[in-house]
C-alpha positions as CSV (number, residue, x, y, z in Angstrom):
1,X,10.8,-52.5,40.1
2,X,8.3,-54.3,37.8
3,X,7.6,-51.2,35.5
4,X,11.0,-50.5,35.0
5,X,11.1,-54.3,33.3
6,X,8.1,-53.2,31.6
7,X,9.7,-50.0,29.9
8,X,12.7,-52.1,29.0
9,X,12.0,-53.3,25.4
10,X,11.2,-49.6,24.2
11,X,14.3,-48.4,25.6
12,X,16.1,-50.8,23.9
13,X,14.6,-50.6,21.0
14,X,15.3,-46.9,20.9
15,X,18.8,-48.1,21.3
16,X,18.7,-49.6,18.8
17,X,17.2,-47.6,16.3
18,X,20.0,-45.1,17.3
19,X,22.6,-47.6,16.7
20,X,21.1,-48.2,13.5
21,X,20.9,-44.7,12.4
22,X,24.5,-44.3,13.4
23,X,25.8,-47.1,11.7
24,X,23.6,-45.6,8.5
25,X,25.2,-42.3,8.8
26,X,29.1,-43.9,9.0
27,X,27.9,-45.4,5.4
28,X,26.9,-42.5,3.6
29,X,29.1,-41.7,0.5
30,X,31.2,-38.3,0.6
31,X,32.1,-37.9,-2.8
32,X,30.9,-38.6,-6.0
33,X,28.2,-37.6,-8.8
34,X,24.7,-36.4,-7.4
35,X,22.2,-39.1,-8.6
36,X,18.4,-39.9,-9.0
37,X,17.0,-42.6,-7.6
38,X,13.3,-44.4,-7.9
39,X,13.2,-46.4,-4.4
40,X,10.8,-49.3,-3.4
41,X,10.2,-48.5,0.0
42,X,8.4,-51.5,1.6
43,X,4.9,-50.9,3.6
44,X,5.5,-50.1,7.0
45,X,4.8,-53.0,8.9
46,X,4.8,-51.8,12.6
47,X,7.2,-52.2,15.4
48,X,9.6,-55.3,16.3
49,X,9.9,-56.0,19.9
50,X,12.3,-57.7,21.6
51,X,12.6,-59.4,24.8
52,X,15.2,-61.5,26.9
53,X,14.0,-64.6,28.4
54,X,13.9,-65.1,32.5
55,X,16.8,-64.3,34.6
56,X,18.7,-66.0,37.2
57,X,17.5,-65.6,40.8
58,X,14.4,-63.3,39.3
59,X,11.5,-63.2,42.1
60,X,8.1,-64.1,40.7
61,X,7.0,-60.8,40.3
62,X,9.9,-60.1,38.1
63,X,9.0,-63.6,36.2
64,X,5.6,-62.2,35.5
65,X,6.6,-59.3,34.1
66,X,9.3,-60.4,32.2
67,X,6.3,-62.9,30.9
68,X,4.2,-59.8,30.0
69,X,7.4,-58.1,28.0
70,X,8.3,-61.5,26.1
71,X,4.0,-61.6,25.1
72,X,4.5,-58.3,23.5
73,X,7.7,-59.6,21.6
74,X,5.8,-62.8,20.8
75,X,4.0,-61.2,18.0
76,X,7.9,-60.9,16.5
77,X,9.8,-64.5,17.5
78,X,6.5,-67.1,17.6
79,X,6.1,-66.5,21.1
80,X,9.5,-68.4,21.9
81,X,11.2,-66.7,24.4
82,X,7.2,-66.3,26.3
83,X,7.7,-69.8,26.7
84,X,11.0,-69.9,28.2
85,X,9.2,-68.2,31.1
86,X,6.6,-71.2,31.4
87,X,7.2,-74.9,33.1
88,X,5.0,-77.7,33.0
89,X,2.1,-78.2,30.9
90,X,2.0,-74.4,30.8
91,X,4.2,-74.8,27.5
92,X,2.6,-76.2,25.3
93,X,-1.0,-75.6,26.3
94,X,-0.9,-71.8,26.8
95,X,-2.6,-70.5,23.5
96,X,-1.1,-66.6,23.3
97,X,-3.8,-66.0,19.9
98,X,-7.0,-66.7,21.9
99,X,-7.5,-63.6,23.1
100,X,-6.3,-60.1,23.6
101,X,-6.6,-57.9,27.1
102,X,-5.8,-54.7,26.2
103,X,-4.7,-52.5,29.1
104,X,-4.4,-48.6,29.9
105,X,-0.5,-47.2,29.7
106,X,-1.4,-45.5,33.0
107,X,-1.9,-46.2,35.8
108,X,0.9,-48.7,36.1
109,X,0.2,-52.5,36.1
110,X,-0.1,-53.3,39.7
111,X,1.3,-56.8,40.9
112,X,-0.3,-58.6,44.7
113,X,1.2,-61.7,46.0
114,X,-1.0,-64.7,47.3
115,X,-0.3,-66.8,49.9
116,X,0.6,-69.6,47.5
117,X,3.0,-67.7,46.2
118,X,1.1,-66.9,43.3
119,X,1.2,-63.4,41.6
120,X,-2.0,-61.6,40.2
121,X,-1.9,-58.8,37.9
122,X,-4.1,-55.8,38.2
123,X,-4.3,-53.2,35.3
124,X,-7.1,-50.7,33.7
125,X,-8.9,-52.3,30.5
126,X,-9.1,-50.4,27.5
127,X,-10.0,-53.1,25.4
128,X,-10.2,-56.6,24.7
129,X,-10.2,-59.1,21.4
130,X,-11.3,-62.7,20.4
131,X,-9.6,-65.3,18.6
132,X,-11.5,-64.2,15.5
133,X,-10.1,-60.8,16.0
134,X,-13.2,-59.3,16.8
135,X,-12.6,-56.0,19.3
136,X,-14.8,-55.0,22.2
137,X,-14.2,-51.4,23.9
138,X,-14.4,-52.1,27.9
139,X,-16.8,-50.1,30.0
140,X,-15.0,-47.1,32.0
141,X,-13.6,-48.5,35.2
142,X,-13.2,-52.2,34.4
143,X,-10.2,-53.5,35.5
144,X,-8.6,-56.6,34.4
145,X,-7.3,-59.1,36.8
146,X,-4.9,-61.8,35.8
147,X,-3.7,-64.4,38.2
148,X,-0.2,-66.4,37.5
149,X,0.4,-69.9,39.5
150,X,4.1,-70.3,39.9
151,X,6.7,-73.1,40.9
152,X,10.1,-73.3,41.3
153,X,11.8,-75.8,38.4
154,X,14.7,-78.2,38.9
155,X,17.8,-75.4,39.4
156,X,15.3,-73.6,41.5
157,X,13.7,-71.0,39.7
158,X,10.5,-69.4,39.7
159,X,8.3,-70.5,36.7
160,X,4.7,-70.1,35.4
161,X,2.8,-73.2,35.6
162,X,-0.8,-71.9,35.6
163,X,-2.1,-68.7,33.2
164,X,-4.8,-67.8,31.1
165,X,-4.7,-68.5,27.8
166,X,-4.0,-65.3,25.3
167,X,-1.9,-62.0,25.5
168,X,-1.9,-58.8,28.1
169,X,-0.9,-55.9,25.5
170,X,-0.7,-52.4,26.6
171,X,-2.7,-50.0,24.4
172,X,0.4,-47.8,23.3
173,X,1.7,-51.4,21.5
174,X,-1.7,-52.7,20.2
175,X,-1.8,-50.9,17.1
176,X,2.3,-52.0,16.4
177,X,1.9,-55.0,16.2
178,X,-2.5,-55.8,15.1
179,X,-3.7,-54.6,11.6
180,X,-7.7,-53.0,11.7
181,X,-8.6,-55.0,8.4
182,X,-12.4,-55.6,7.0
183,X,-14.0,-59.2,5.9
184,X,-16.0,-58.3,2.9
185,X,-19.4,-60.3,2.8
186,X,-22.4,-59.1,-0.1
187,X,-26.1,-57.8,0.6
188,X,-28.8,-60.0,-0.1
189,X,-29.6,-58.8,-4.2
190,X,-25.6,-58.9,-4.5
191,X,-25.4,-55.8,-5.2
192,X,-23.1,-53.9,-2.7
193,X,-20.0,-55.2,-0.3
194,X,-20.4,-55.5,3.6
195,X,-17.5,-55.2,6.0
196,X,-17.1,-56.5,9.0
197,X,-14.1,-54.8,11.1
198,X,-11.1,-57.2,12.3
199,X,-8.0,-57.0,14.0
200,X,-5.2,-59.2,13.3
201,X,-1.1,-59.7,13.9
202,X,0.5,-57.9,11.1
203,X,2.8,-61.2,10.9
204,X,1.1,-63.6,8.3
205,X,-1.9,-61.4,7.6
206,X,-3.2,-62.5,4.0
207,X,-3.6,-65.8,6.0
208,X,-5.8,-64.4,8.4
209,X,-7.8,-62.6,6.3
210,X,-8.0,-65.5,4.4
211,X,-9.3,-67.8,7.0
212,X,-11.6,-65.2,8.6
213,X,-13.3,-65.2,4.9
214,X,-13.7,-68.6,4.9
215,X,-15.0,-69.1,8.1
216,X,-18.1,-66.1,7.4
217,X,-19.2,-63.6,9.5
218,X,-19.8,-63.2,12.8
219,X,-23.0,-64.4,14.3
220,X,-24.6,-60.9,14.6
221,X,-24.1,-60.1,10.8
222,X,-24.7,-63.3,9.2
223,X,-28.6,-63.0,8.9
224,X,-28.4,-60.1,6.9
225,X,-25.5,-60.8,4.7
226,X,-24.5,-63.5,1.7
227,X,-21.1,-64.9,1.1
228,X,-20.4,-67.5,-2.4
229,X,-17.4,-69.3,0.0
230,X,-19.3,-72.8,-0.6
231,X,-19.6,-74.9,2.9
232,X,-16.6,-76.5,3.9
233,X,-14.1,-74.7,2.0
234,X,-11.0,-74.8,3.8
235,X,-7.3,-74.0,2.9
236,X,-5.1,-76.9,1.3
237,X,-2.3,-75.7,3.0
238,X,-1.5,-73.6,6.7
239,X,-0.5,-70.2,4.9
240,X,-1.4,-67.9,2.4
241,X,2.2,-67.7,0.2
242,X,2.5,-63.8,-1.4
243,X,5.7,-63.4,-3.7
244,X,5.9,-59.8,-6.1
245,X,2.3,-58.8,-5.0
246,X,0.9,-61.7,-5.6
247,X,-1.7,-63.6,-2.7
248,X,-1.9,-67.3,-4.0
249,X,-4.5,-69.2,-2.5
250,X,-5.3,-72.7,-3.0
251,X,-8.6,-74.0,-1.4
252,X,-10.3,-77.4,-1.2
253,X,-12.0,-79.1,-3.5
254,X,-15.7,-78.1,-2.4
255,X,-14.8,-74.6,-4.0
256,X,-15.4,-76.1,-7.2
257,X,-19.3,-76.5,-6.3
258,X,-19.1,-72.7,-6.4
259,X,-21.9,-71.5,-9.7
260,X,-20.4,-69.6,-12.3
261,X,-22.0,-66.5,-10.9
262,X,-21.2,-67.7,-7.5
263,X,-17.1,-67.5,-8.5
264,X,-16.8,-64.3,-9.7
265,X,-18.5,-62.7,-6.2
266,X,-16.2,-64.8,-4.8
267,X,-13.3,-63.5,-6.4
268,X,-14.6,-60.2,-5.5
269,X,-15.0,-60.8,-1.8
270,X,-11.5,-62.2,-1.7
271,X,-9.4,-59.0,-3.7
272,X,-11.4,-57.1,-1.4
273,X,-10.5,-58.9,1.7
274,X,-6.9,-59.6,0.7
275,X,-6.5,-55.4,-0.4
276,X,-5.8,-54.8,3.4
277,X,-2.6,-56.6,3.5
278,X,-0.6,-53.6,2.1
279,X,2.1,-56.4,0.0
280,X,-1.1,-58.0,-1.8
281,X,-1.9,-56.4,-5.0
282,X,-3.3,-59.2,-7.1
283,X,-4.9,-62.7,-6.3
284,X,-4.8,-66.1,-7.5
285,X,-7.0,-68.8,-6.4
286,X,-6.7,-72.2,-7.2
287,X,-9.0,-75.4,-6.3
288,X,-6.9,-78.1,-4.7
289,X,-4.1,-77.0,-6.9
290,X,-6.1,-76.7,-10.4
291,X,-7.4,-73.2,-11.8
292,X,-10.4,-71.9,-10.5
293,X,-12.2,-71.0,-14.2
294,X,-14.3,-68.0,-13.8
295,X,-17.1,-67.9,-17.1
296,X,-18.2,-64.4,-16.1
297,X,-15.9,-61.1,-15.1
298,X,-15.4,-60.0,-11.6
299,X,-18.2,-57.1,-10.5
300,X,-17.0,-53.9,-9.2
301,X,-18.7,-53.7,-6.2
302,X,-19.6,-50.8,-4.1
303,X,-18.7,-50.8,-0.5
304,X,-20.3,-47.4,0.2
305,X,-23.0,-46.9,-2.2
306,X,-23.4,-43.1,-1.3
307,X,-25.0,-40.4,-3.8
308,X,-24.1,-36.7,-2.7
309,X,-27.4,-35.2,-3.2
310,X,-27.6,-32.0,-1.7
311,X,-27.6,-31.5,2.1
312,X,-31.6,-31.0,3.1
313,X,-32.5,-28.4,6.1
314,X,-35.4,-26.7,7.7
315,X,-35.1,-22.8,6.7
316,X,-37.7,-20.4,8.1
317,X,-40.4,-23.3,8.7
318,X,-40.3,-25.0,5.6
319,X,-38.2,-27.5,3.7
320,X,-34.8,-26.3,2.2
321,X,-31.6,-27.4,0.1
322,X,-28.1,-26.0,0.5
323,X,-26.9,-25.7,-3.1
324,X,-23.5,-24.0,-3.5
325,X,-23.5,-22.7,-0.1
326,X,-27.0,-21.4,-0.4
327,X,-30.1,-22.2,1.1
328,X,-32.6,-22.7,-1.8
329,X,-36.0,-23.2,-0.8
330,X,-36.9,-26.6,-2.2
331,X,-39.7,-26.4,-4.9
332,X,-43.5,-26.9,-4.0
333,X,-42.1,-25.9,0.1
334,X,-45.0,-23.8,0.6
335,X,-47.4,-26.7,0.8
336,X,-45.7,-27.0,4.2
337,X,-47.2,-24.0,5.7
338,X,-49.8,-25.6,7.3
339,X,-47.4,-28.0,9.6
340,X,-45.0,-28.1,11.5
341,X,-41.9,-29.6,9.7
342,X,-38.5,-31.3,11.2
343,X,-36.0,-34.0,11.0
344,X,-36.4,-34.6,7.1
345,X,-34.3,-37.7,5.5
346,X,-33.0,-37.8,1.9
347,X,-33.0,-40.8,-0.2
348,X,-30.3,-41.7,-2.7
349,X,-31.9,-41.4,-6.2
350,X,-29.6,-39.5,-8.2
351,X,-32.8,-38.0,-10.0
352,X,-35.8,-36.2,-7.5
353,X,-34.4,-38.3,-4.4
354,X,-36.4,-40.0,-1.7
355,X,-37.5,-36.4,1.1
356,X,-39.3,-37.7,4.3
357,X,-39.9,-35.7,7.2
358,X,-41.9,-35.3,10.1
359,X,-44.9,-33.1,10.8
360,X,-44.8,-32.4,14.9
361,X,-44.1,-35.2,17.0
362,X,-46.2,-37.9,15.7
363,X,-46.5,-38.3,11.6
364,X,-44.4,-39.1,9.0
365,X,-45.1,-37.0,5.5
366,X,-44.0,-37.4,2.2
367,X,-42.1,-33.9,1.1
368,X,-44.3,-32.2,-1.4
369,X,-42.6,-31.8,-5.2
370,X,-44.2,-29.7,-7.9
371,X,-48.3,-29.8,-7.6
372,X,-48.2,-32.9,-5.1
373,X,-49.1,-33.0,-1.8
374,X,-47.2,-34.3,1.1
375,X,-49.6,-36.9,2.5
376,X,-48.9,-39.2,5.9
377,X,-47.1,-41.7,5.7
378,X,-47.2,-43.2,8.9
379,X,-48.5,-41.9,12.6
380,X,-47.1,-42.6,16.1
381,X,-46.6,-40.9,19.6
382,X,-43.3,-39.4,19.8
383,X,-41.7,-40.6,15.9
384,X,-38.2,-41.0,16.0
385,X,-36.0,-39.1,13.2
386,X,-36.4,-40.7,10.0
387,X,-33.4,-42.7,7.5
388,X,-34.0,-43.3,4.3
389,X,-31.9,-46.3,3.1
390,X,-30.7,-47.2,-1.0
391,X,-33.9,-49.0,-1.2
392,X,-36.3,-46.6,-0.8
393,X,-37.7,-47.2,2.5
394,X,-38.1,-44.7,5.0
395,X,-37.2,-46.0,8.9
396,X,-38.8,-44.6,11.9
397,X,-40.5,-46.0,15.3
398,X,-42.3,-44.4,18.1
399,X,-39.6,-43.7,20.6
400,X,-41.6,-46.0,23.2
401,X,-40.6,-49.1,21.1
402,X,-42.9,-52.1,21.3
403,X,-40.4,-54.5,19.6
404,X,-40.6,-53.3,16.0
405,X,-39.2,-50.4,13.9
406,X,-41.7,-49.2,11.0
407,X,-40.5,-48.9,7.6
408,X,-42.4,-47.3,4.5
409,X,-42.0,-46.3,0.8
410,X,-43.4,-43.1,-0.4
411,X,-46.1,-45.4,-2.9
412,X,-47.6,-46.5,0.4
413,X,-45.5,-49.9,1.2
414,X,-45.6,-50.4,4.8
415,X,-43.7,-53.0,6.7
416,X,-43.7,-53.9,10.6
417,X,-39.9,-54.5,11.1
418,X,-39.4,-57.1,14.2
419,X,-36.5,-56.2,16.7
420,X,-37.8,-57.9,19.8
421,X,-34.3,-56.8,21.4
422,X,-36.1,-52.8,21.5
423,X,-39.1,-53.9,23.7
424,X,-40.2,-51.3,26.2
425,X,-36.7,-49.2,25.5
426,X,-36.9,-45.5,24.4
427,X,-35.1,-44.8,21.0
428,X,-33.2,-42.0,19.9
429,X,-31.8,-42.0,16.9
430,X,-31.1,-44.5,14.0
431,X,-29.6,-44.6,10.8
432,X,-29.5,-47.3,8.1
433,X,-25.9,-48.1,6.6
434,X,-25.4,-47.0,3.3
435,X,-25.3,-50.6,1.8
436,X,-28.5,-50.9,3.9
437,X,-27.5,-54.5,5.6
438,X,-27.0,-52.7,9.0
439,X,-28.4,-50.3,11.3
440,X,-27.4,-48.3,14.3
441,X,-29.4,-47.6,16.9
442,X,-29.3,-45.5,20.3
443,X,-31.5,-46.3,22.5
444,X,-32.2,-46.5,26.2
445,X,-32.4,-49.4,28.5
446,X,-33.2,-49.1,32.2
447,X,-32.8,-45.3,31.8
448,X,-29.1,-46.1,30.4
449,X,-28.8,-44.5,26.8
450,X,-26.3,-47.6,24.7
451,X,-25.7,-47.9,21.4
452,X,-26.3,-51.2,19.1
453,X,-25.9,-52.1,15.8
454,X,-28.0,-54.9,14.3
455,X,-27.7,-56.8,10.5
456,X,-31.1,-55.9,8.7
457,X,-33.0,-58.9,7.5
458,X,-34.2,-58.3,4.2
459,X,-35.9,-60.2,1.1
460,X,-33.6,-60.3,-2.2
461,X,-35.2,-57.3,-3.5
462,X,-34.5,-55.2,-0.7
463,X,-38.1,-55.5,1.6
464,X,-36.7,-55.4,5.3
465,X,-38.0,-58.1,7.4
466,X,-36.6,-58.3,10.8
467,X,-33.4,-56.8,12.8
468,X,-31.2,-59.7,13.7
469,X,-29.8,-59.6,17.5
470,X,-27.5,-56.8,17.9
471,X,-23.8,-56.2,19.1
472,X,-23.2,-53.2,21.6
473,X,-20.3,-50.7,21.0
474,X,-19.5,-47.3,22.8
475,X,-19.1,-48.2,25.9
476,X,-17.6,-45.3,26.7
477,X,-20.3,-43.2,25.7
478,X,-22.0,-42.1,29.0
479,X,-24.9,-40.3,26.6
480,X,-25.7,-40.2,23.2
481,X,-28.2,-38.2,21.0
482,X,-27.6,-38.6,17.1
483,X,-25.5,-40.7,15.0
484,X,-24.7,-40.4,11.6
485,X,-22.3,-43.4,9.1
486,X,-19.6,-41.7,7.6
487,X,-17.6,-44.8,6.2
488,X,-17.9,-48.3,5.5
489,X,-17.4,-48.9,9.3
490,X,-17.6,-46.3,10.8
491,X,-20.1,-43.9,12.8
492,X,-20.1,-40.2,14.1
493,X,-22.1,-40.3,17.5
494,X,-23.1,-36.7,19.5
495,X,-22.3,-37.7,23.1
496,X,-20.7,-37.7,26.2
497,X,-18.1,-39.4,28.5
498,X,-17.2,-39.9,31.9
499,X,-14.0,-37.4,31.0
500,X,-15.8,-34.9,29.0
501,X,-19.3,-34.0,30.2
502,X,-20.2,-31.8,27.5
503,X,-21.8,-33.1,24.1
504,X,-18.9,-33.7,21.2
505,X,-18.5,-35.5,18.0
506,X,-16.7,-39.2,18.7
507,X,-16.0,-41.0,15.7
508,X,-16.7,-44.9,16.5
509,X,-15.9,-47.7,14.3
510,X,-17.7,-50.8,14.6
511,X,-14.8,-52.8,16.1
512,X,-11.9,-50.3,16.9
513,X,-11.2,-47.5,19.6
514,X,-13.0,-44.0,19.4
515,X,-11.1,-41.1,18.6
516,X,-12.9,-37.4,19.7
517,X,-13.4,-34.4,17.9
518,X,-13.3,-30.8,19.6
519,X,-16.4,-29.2,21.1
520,X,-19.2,-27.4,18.9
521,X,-21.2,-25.0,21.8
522,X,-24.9,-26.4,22.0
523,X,-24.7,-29.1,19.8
524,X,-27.9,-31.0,19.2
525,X,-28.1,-33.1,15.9
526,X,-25.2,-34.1,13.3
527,X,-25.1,-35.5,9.5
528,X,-22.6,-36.7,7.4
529,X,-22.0,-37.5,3.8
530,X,-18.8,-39.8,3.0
531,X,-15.9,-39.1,5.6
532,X,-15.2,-37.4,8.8
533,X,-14.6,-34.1,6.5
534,X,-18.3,-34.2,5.6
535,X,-19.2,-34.0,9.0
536,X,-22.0,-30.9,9.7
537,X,-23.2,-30.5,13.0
538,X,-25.9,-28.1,14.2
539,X,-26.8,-26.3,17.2
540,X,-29.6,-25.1,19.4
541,X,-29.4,-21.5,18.5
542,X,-29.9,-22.9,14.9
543,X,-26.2,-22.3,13.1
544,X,-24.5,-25.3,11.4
545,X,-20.7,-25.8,11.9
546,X,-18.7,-28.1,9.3
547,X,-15.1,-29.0,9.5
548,X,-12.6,-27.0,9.0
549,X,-8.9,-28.7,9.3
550,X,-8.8,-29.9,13.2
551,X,-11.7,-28.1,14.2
552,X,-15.2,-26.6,13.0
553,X,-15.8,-23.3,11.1
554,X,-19.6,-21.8,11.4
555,X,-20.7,-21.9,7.9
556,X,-24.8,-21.1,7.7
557,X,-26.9,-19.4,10.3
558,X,-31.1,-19.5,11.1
559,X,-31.5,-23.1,9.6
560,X,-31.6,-26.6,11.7
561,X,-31.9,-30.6,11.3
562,X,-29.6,-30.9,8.2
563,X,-29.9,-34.3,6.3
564,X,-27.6,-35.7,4.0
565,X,-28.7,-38.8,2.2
566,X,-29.1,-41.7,4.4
């Protein structure tokens, strides 16, 4: 009964796109001269749903999900006809925007009376979101259980009276009606762009965005990020108005206490923000209704400051490039002879780049160029696989962490990172961001491998100082062994689930679902350069696969641990 309510909206709105179609088709000219045309399509904006508001003599079963159809329409009509299922205080003190459940399309919601005549709501979650539109992936298994208090009204008829505040959203609607946007916030030597990943209703979105960049980032970013929005910046008014492409937005008064450097990384985090909303195309900000003078121009900043240097491998015991589909031997190699190279990390200097790599399982050399030797750089039980960040510093830790990661320049610089969060965990794998303001790590706690990712704490000119406290993601992931960025926001991990058992590539963004690549046959390590199409992957029987369309082509054989830069 109740999931044939459930599947109602799509079936009428099929309907109606039929109809639609029809109707279309009746209108088409017959005869007349064959012309060319230029059209404006608008930006696809998603789906509208629709819903009818509560029926006479409905059980309350049928209330609640009629309830659950109208939340989904909400998105469309203000959450008006949701309310019409409500009585009591329940109408104007249910907030649907606080939060997002987001539930599996199978198995089917499952509805339990109480004795009370209450109705609770059991379904699979998939995911959930905050009022700031941050996403969190739920752990296999967890099930969401919502409970609905309701009371027959004056006509006798079943109403909601009691709820939780926000919307139940099945996963196959999420995307129709939620935008995956990014806040842009700056590094510390204002150099680069940051994103942070958010979600939010397509309806009204430049005014989200807007408020989401006022407000700053999130608590686990903001210690190693900037922003120039001056404190207590607010909006004047409750929307963002766009007309012809154009976002204007007129902000308080305390905007003006912005520096004349301060405005134009301003501007810049705000086109930035603003370019997600796919009807923005230029913005204009105002300070309590006067101009907003910038004195210097707006910086072209980078948001993924990558340099394609060429991939670096380990070829017949020694240090190699691939150039041009080639393995090259890279120049002064032979110095190597005498260890036992693997793992090496490339830096981003367009010019004789950053090489790192490690000699056995417990030192970090310098690579040798020309004449020079490598030397150590650093010595621990058990290194982990070195990343080089834009910086210059090269990150490892001995995988028995004791609260800090180790960082080091090939001059000699040392620094004791703190990241009291890793005490007495074994770590993996990690890899700097490209902007260098974040870092992922996998590690293990309690004998669980997890994965984190943490802002980087660093000094204006780039010296890392601590990792802030981290935010999990990939809870899905039953194991992981590498991980590699290969956007802005995004991260290839090797692992496992619960549903596939055997190693693969699952590309994770940091605040968004996980999508899973096909298997590559004894997998062990992965790199990428910018994109999923970059992706290489290598394997125990030392062959490295790249991508090829859907899937993986072998491309070079008797090599292992490639490293792109990062």
């Amino acid at each position: 009964m109740s999931t044939a309510v459930a599947r109602l909206p799509r079936a009428v709105l099929a309907l109606l796109v039929l109809a639609l179609a029809l109707a279309g088709c009746a209108a088409l000219p017959r005869s007349g001269p064959v012309t060319a045309s230029d059209p404006d399509l608008p930006a696809p904006q998603g789906i509208g749903f629709f819903a009818s508001g509560p029926q006479p003599g409905a059980s309350p079963e049928e209330i609640v999900d009629g309830f659950l159809t109208a939340s989904w329409a909400g998105y469309s009509d203000g959450f008006v006809v949701a309310r019409e299922f409500l009585a009591g205080s329940a109408v104007t003190t249910w907030q649907p925007l606080e939060q997002v459940r987001i539930y599996s399309d199978a198995p089917a919601p499952q509805y339990s009376r109480a004795g009370d005549g209450g109705v609770r709501l059991s379904v699979t979650a998939e995911a959930s979101l905050d009022s700031a539109g941050r996403y969190s992936e739920a752990a296999p298994g967890t099930t969401i259980q919502a409970d609905f208090t309701l009371a027959r009204d004056g006509d006798g008829e079943w109403r909601i009276i009691e709820l939780d505040d926000g919307v139940l959203l099945p996963a196959a609607n999420f995307q129709s009606v939620y935008n995956q946007s990014s806040v842009y916030f700056l590094t510390p030597d204002l150099s680069a762009l940051v994103p942070e990943v958010r979600w939010f209703p397509q309806e009204n979105l430049a005014t989200s965005l807007v408020r989401a960049l006022l407000e700053g980032p999130s608590s686990w970013l903001a210690p190693g990020v900037r922003t120039t929005v001056p404190v207590g910046t607010r909006m004047t008014v409750e929307s963002v108005q766009v007309a012809e492409g154009v976002a204007r937005v007129d902000l308080s008064a305390d905007l003006l206490a912005a520096k004349a450097e301060e405005r134009s990384l301003l501007y810049a985090q705000m086109e930035r923000t603003l370019q997600h909303d796919p009807d923005v195309h230029d913005v204009e900000i105002t300070a309590a209704g006067a101009p907003f003078e910038l004195e210097e121009p707006v910086p072209d900043l980078p948001i993924y400051p990558y340099v394609p240097n060429p991939m670096a491998v380990i070829s017949d015991g020694t240090l190699a490039d691939v150039v041009g589909g080639e393995v090259v031997p890279r120049p002064g190699s032979e110095q190597l002879a005498q260890l036992s190279p693997h793992d090496p990390a490339v830096g981003y200097e367009s010019t004789t780049p950053t090489t790192v790599l490690l000699d056995g399982p417990d030192r970090l050399v310098s690579a040798p160029a020309g004449d020079a030797q490598p030397f150590v750089l650093t010595e621990g039980s058990d290194l982990v696989a070195p990343s080089v960040d834009r910086h210059g510093w090269a990150w490892t830790t001995p995988a028995r962490a004791d609260g800090r990661l180790r960082a080091v320049r090939p001059d000699g610089d040392t620094m004791d990172v703190d990241a009291p969060w890793l005490q007495n965990g074994t770590v993996r794998a990690l890899r700097i961001s490209r902007e260098a303001a974040r870092v992922v790590v996998v590690w293990e706690v309690a004998g669980t491998p997890v994965l984190d990712v943490a802002a980087v704490v660093r000094d204006a000119d780039g010296t890392p100082r601590a990792l802030a406290e981290p935010v999990r993601f990939g809870e899905r992931l039953t194991d992981a062994v590498d991980v590699a960025w290969i956007d802005e926001s995004t991260v290839a991990v090797l692992g496992t689930t619960e549903a596939e058992p055997v190693p693969s590539v699952h590309m994770l963004p940091l605040g968004g679902p996980a999508t899973r690549l096909p298997v590559v046959d004894g997998a062990v390590s992965l790199t990428a350069g910018r994109g999923d199409r970059s992706l290489v992957v290598a394997t125990e029987d030392g062959r490295l696969y790249e991508r090829n369309g859907a899937g993986w082509r072998a491309w070079l054989g008797s090599v292992s641990d490639p490293a792109l830069p990062g």
